[in-house]
N, C-alpha and C positions, 0 to 999 in steps of 0.2 A: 434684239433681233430673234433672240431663242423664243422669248413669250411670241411673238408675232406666226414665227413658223408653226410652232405646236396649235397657238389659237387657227392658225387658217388651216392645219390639218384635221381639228375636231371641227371646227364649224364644217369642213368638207365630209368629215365621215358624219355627223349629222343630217346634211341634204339629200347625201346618197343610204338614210339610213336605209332602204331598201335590199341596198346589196354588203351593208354590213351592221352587223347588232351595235346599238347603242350604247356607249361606254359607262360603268357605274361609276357616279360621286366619289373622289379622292377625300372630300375634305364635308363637310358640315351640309347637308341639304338643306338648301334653302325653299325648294321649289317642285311641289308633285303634282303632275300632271294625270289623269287618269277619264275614263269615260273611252268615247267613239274614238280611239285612236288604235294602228298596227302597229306600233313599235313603242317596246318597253325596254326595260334596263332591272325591276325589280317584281316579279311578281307583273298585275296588269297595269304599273306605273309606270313613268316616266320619271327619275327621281334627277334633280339636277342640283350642282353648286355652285358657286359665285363664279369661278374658274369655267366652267363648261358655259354658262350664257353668257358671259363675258366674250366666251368666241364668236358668238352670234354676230350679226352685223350688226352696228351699233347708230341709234339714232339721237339726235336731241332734239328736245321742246324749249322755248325759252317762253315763260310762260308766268301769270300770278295766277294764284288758286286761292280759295277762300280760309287754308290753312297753316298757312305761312305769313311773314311780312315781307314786302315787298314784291320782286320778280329775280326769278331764278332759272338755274339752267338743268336740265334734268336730262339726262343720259342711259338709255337702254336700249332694248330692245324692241323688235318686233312680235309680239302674240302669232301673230300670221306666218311667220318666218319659223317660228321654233314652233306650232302645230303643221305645217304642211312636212317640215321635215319627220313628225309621228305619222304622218301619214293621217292625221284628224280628217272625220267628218262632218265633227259636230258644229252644228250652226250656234248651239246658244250655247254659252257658260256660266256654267255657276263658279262663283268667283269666291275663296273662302279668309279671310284674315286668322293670323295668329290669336287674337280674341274672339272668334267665333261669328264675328261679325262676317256674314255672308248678301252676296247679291247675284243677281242673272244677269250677263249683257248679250248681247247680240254681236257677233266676230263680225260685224257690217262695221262695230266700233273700233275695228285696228284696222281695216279694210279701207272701209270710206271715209270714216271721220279722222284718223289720225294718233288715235289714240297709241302709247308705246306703254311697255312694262321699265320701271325707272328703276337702276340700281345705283345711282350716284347723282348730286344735288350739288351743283355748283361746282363741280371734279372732285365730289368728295362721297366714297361709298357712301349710304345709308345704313345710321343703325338705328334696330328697333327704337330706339329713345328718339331717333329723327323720323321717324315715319315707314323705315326700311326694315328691312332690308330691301324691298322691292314694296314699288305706290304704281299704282295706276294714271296717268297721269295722260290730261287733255289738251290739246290747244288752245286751248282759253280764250289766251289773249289776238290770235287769228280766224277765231269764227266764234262767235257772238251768239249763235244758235244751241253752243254746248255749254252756255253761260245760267242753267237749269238746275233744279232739284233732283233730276233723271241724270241728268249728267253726273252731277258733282254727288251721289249719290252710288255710284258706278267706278268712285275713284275712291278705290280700297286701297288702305297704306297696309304695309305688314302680310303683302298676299304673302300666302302660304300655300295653297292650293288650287288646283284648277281641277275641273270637271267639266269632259265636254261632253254636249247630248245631242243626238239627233232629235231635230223639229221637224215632224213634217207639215203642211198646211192645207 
């Protein structure tokens, strides 16, 4: 019940970061956020650990992907829920993995399509050796349209960082 209260008091001073600064990483950062966003914790980041998006509200996919066997259940976050709480503008993100391996998606992809930030794979955290700490992770198996090279292409395992940009058109 402790973890439950403390989670719903950081996910609460997260939404309201406006009216108070966002708290720094107790433990190991998994997760830096940076670009078009008001609200930082380090410098012009957002730096986070398992424990701070873990308060976040929490979603699941149950889903096959082309890097697993089988279907599995994958449990995270919302992108769009921990960017509005920075205050983000940015429409595109560059998306960066622990291997340097980088992509650009469009926030239309947490938004519209469904996409969640995953930190746990069947109720079991992710570790780098599983694809984790944090994968990007699609609906796969509920729309058929993100069943693509674009898509599956956009589903970074091992994010480490995010960078969001203003696009204008």
């Amino acid at each position: 019940m402790r973890f439950l209260c403390s989670s719903t008091l950081l996910f609460l001073s997260l939404l309201s970061a406006s009216s108070y600064a966002l708290d720094k990483p107790k433990d190991r950062v998994i997760l830096t956020i940076s670009g078009a966003i008001s609200t930082t914790n380090v410098g012009q980041e957002a730096q986070f650990d398992l424990e701070m998006l873990q308060a976040l509200p929490q979603h699941t996919i149950t889903t096959h992907n082309p890097w697993t066997e089988g279907e599995h259940t994958y449990q995270g976050f919302s992108l769009k829920d921990l960017l509005d709480s920075l205050g983000n503008q940015g429409t595109l993100l560059q998306i960066s993995a622990l291997n340097q391996y980088m992509t650009e998606a469009p926030l239309k992809d947490y938004t519209v399509e469904g996409a969640i930030l995953a930190t746990h794979q069947d109720g079991k955290p992710m570790s780098v050796r599983k694809l984790g700490p944090i994968m990007v992770i699609y609906p796969f198996d509920t729309n058929n349209d993100l069943k693509t090279e674009v898509y599956y292409g956009r589903s970074v395992w091992q994010v480490s960082q995010i960078n969001t940009l203003i696009i204008t058109e």
